[in-house]
N, C-alpha and C positions, 0 to 999 in steps of 0.2 A: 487392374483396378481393385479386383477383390484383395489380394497383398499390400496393398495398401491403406486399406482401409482395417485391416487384419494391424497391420503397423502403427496405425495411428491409436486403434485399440490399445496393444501394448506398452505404450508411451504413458498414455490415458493410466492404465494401473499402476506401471512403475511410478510415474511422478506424484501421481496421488499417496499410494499407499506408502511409499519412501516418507514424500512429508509430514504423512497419518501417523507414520512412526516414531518420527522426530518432537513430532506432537504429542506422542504418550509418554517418552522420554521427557519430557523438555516441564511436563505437567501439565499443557493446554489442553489435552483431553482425557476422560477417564475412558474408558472403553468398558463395556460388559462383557466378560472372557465366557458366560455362558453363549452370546451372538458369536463369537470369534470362531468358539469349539464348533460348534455346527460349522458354519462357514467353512472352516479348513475341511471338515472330512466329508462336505459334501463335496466343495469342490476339488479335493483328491480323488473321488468318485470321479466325477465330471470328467474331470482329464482324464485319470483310465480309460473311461469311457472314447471319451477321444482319442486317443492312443491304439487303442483298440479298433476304432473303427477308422483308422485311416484317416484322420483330420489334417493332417501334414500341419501346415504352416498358421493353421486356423487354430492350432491346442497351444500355439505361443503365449497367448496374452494369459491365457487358463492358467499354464506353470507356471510365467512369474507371477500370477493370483494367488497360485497357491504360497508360494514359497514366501510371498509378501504378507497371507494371511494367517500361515503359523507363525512366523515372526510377529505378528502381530497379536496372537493369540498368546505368547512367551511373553511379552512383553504388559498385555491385559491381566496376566495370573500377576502380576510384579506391582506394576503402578494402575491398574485399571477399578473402575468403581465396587464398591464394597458393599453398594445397600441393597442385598438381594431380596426381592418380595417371595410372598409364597408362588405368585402368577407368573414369577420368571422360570420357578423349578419344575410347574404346572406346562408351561411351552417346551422347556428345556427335554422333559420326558417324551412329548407330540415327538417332537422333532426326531429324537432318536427313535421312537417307535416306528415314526416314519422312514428312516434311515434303511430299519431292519425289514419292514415290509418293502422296501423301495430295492434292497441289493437280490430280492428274490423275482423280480420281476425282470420278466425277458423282452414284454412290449416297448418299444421304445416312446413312444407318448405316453403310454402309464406312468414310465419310470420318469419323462421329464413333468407331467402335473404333480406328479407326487414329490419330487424334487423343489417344483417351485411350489409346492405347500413347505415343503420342509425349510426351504429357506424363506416365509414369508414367516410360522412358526421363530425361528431362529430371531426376526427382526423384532420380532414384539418385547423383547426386555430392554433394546437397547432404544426401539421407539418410546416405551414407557420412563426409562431413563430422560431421556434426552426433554421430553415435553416436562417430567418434575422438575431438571433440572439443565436447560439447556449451555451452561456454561460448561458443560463436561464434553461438547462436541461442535466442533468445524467444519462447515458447509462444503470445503474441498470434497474432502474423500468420495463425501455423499453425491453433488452436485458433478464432479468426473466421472463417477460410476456411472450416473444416468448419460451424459454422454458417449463415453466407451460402449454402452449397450447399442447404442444409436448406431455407432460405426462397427459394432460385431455383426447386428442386423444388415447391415450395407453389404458386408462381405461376407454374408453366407449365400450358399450354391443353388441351398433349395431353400423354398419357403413352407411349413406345416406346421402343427401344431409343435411334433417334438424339435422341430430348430427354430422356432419365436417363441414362443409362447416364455419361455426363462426372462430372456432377453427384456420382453417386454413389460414383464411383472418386476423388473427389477427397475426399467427405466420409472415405472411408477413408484415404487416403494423409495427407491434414493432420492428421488424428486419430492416425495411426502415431506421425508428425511430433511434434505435443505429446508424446506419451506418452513418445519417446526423451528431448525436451527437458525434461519432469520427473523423470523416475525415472535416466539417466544423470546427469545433474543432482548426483541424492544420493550415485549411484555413487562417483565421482571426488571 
């Protein structure tokens, strides 16, 4: 069961971030490549991390995240939004500070709250984007992430702080994410 739910996980990112893609190409979204950059090198950590500890068939959905998230991050430097505030480079610095205190930590619940700081950090340019201007973003990417978390939760082994606590800050944060992306939407 847990494989399967592991599976539906990676379904969940490939279809998402495939058409998130198609979507920064195509011009429907702009994306903010300072959210992207954090994103990819945190979750290149993550998978290490995984890899490292033995995740077997659990670090799937992680790699094709990643490899969907620098893609996506090459593609954000190209076509993604351009109107950088001084509070995007103000997070953009958190983040990486946080990066450099996070790869020295040996605790593994240290290094996953300081991870989901780092990637909450990370989301506030593209959250700030997206509420000035929500025609730059698509409810997909954001509204499958929070489900994908839902089914990594399913199929993890153990339950504590360092194996949820990611998961579930993110089902919150992408869930935020749609909700600005629908209802600013109607706003404007």
């Amino acid at each position: 069961m847990k494989l399967s739910f592991a599976t539906i996980a990676a379904i969940l990112v490939l279809v998402a971030n495939v058409s998130y893609s198609i979507d920064i190409i195509r011009g429907r979204v702009r994306p903010h490549a300072y959210t992207w950059f954090i994103w990819s090198v945190v979750n290149g950590i993550v998978l290490g991390g995984q890899y490292a500890g033995g995740a077997g068939v659990g670090a799937i959905p992680t790699l094709i995240n990643e490899v969907l998230t620098v893609t996506n991050l090459v593609l954000a430097l190209k076509w993604g939004y351009r109107s950088v505030k001084f509070i995007d480079h103000v997070f953009l610095a958190v983040a990486i500070l946080g990066i450099l205190i996070w790869v020295t930590t040996d605790d593994p619940t240290s290094a996953v709250i300081l991870a989901v700081g780092i990637d909450l950090a990370a989301f506030v340019p593209t959250i700030r984007k997206t509420w000035e201007n929500p025609g730059t973003e698509t409810p997909l990417l954001f509204s499958a992430n929070a489900v994908r978390h839902i089914f990594s939760l399913l199929s993890l082994e153990a339950y504590n702080i360092a194996t949820t606590l990611h998961s579930v800050a993110m089902i919150a944060t992408n869930s935020l994410m749609t909700l600005i992306i629908y209802f600013r939407k109607k706003e404007i």
